[in-house]
Structures are given as C-alpha cells and as structure tokens.
C-alpha positions as CSV (number, residue, x, y, z in Angstrom):
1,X,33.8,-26.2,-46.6
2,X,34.5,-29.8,-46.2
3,X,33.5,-32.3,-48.9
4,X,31.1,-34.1,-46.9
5,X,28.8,-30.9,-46.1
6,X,25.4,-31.2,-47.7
7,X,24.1,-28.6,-50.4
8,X,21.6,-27.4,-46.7
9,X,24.8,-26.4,-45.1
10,X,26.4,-24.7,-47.7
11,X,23.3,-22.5,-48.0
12,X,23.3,-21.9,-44.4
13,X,26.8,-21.2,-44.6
14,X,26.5,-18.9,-47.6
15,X,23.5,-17.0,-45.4
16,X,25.4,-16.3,-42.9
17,X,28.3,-15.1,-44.6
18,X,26.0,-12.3,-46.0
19,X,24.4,-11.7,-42.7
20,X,28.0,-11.6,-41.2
21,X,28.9,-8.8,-44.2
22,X,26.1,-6.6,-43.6
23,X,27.0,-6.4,-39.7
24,X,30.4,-5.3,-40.7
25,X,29.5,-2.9,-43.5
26,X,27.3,-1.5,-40.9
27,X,29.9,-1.0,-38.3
28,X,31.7,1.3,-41.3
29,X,28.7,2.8,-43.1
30,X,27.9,6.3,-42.6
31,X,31.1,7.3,-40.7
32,X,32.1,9.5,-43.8
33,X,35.3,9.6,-45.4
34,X,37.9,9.3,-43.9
35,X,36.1,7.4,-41.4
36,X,36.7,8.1,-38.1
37,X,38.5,5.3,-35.9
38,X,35.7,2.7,-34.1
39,X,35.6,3.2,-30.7
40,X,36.6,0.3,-28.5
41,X,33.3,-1.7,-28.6
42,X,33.2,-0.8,-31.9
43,X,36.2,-2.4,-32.7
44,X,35.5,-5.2,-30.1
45,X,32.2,-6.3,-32.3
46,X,34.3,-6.2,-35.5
47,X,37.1,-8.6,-34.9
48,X,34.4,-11.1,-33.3
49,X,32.3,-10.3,-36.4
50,X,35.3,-11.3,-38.6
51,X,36.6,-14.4,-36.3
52,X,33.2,-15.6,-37.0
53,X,33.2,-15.3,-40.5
54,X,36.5,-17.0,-40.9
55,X,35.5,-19.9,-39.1
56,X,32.3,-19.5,-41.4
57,X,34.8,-20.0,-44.6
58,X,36.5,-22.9,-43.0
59,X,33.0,-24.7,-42.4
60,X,33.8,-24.5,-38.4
61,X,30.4,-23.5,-38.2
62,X,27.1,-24.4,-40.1
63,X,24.6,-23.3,-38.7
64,X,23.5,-19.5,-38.0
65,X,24.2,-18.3,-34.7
C-alpha cells in the first residue's frame, strides 16, 4: 500500500482482500480431500482471482471491483 493512501482505501483494500479469499476458498471448498484437479474454468477464475489480489497487496487497485 503506498504511504500516501488514506485510512478509506486501506479499508477498501482490506474488504476486498477478504472478498477476494472467500472467492478462492470457494473454488476449493467441498471438493474433499484430496481435492480433485479444477477444471479449466475453474482454474481460469483462480489465477485471475489471485492476479487480482496481488495487485490488491501492492495498492494497484483501491477500490472494489
């Protein structure tokens, strides 16, 4: 998060973080153990899912989406 970001955007930022980790534990809950491979879509979701949340943690993005 850059230093200039106000205490707003760090609370957006923190929001969407958790809504970002809920999409992803829900790609992976209920598959059972081991879980089975995601399909392609699946797996498709989950590396924009995580993209996202990287550029989250950077402060690339502070606002939801």
């Amino acid at each position: 998060m850059p230093p200039t970001s106000s205490p707003q955007d760090r609370v957006r930022s923190a929001e969407r973080v958790a809504e970002l980790n809920a999409q992803i534990r829900a790609l992976w809950s209920g598959r059972g153990y081991p879980a089975p491979p995601l399909s392609e879509a699946q797996r498709a979701e989950y590396h924009r899912l995580l993209d996202e949340l990287d550029r989250v943690g950077r402060g690339d993005v502070t606002t939801a989406a």
